[in-house]
C-alpha positions in Angstrom: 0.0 0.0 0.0 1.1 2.9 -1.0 -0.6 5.6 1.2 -2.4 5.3 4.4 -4.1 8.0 6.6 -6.0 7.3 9.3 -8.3 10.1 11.7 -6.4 12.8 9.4 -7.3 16.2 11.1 -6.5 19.7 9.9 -7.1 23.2 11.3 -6.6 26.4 11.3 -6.2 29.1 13.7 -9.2 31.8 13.4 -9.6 34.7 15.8 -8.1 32.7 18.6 -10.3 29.9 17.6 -9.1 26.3 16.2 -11.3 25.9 12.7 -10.7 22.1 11.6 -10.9 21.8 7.4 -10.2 18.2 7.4 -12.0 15.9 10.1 -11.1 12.6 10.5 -10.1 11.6 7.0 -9.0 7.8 6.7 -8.1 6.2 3.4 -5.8 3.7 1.4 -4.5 4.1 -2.2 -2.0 1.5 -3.7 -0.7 1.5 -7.1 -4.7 2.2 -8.5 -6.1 5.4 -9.6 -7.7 6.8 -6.7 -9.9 10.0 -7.4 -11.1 12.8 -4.0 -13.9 14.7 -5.7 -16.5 17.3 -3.7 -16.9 21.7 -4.0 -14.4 23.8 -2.8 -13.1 23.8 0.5 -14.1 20.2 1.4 -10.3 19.8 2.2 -9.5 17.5 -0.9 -6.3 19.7 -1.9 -5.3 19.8 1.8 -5.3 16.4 2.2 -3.4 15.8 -0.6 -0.7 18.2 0.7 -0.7 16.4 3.7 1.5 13.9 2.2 4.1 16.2 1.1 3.7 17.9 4.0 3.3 20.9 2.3 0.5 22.9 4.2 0.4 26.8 5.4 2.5 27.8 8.5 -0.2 28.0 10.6 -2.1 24.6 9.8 -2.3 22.1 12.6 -1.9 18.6 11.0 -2.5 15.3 13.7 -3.2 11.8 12.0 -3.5 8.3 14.2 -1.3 7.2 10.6 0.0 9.2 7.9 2.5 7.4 5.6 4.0 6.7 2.6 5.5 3.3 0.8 5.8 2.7 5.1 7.5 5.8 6.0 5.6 7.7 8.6 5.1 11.5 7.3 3.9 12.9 10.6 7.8 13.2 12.4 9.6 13.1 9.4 12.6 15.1 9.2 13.4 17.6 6.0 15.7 15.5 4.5 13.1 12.2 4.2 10.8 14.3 3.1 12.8 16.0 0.6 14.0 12.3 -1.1 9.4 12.2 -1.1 9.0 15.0 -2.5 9.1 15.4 -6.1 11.0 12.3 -6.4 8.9 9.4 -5.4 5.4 11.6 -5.4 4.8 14.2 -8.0 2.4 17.0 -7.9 0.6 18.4 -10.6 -0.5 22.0 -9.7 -3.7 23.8 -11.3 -2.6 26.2 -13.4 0.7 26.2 -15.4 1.0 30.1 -16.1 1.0 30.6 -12.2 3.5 27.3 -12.0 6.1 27.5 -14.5 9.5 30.2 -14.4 8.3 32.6 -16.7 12.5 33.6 -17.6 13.3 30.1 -18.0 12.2 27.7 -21.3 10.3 24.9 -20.8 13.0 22.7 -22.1 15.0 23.8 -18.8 12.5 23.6 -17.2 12.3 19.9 -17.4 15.5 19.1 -17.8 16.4 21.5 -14.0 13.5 18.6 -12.8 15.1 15.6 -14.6 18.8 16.7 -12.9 17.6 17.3 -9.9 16.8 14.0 -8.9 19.4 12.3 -11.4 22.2 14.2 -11.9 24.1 13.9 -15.1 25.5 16.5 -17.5 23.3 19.6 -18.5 23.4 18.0 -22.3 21.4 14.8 -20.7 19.6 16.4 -18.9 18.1 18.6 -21.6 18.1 15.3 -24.1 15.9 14.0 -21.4 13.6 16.9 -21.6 13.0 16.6 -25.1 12.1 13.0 -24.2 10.1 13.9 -21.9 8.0 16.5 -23.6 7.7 13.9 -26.7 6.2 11.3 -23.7 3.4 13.6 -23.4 2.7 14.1 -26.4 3.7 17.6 -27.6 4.3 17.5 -31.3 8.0 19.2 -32.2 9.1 18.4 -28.4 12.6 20.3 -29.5 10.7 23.0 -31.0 8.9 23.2 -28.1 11.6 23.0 -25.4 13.1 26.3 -26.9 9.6 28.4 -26.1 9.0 30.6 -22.9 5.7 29.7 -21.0 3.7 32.5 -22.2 4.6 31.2 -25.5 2.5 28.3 -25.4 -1.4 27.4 -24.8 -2.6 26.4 -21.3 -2.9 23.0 -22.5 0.5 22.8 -23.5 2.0 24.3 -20.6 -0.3 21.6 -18.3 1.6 18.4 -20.4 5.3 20.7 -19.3 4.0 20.5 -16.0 3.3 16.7 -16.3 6.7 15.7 -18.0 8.4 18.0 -15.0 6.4 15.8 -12.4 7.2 13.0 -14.4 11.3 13.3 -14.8 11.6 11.4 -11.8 10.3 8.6 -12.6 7.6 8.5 -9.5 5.6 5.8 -7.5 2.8 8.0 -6.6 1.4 11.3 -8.5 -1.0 13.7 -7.3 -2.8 15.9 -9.7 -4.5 18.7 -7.9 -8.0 19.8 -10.7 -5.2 19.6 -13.4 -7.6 20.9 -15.7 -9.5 23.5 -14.2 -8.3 26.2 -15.6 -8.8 24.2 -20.0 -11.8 24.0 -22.1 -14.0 20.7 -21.9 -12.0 19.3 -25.4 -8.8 19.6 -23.9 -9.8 18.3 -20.6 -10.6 15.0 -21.3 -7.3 15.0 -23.8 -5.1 16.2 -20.6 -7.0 13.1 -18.5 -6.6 10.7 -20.9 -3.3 11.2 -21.3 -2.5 11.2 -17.1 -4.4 7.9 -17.2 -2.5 6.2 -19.8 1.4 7.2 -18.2 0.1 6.2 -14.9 -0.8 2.6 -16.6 2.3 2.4 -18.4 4.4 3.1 -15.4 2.5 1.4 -13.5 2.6 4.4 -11.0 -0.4 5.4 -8.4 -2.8 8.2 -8.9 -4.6 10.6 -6.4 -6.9 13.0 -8.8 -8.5 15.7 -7.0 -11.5 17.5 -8.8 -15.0 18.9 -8.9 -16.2 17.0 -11.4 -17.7 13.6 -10.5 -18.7 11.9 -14.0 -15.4 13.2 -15.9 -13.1 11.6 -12.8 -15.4 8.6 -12.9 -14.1 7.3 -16.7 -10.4 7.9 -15.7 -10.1 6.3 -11.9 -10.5 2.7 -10.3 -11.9 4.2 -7.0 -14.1 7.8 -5.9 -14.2 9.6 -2.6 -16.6 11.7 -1.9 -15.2 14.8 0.2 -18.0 17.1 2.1 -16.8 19.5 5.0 -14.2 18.4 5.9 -14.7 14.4 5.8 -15.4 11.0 3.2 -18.8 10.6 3.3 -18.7 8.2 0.7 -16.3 5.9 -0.9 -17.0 3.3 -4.2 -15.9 1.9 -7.1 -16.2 4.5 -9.9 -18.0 2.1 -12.3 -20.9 2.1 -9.6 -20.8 5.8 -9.1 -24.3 5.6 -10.2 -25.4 4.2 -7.5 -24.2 6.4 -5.0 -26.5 6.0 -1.9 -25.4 9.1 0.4 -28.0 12.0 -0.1 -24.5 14.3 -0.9 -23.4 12.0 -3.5 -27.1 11.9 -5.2 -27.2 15.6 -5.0 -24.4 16.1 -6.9 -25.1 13.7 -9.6 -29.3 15.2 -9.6 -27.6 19.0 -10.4 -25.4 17.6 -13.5 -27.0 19.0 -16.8 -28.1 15.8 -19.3 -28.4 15.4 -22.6 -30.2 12.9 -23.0 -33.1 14.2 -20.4 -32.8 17.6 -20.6 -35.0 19.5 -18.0 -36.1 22.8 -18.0 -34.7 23.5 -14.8 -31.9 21.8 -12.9 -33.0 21.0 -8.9 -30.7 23.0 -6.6 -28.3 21.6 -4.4 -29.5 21.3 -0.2 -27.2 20.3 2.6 -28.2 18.8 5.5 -26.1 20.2 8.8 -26.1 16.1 10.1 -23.7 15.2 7.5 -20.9 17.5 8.9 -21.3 15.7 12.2 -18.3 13.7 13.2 
């Protein structure tokens, strides 16, 4: 197994006050592809960054278990975590343009990524890049690696980001609504092509994003964030029968073609499900 959190908790100091984001979170991912969907602020990004151990100053992380490949995160000193990070789990951030150097190519980029954690000459490091870039399909990777970041299209700069998390050669990557800020075509291009590197390297997946049915046709396995916690967990081939009223809601709001209505229902909350 690759991950394991158990009782995950989360907060935030506000006006003197303790505000937990993530309540008791428990779950397992091994080498499957393992997708945390709910709205905003349901604490799917911060437990995510958990693993990484990459939250705010002021958060307040406890966990009954918090590790990785074995190694318990929640003592680990800088220098574990720093041969974690990057190297064994990648992280794919939302938005390239706010990601990438904007006075560096991309080609360096990748190839600054691919050194990092290799070493070698600056010449194979940059071969690598153009390797890399051809992996995720970007036609003329050479071409390519020679462009600045507000050179190329958002969808473009999200596959940079992907080769950069992919340079070295990871067990575990976390892609954080990698295509949140792309049009609906290029979405499902970007997904498709996470799904089919994660199967040919036989890597795991965590895939955090809003949207249920897209997440459902690229992932083994859905949890369902709300406030803070999991209120539901299932395979994602049986998404449709999602029994918990927060799970149904969300599904009941999503537009159809096939029975269009002339006005969606609007999404109610009951105050039970954020009890612990």
């Amino acid at each position: 197994m690759l991950v394991e959190i158990e009782n995950l908790r989360i907060a935030f100091q506000q006006q003197g006050e303790a505000v937990e984001a993530v309540r008791g979170v428990s779950l397992q991912v091994g080498r499957e592809k393992f997708a945390i969907v709910g709205e905003s602020g349901s604490g799917k990004s911060l437990t995510a960054r958990s693993l990484m151990q990459l939250l705010p100053g002021n958060a307040r992380c406890q966990a009954d278990k918090l590790s990785f490949d074995g190694i318990d995160l929640r003592n680990a000193g800088e220098k574990t975590l720093r041969g974690i990070r990057g190297k064994r789990v990648g992280f794919i951030l939302q938005d390239p343009k706010y990601s990438l150097n904007p006075v560096m190519t991309v080609g360096q980029q990748v190839a600054e990524s691919w050194r990092t954690h290799k070493g070698g000459s600056q010449r194979a490091a940059m071969a690598a890049a153009v390797e890399l870039l051809n992996q995720v399909r970007i036609r003329d990777p050479e071409q390519a690696a020679r462009r600045y970041p507000h050179e190329i299209s958002g969808g473009m700069g999200q596959r940079v980001m992907i080769a950069m998390m992919l340079a070295p050669d990871p067990e575990l990557l976390i892609a954080d609504e990698p295509t949140s800020a792309l049009d609906a075509t290029v979405q499902a291009e970007i997904l498709r092509l996470i799904n089919d590197l994660v199967t040919q390297r036989g890597m795991g997946l965590i895939l955090i994003s809003h949207d249920l049915p897209l997440v459902s046709h690229f992932s083994d396995r859905v949890a369902v964030m709300y406030a803070g916690r999991i209120v539901e967990t299932l395979d994602a081939g049986n998404l449709a029968n999602a029994v918990h009223p927060y799970t149904r809601g969300l599904l009941e709001c999503l537009p159809s073609l096939r029975h269009p209505r002339d006005r969606l229902p609007i999404m109610t909350r009951d105050e039970a499900w954020k009890v612990s």
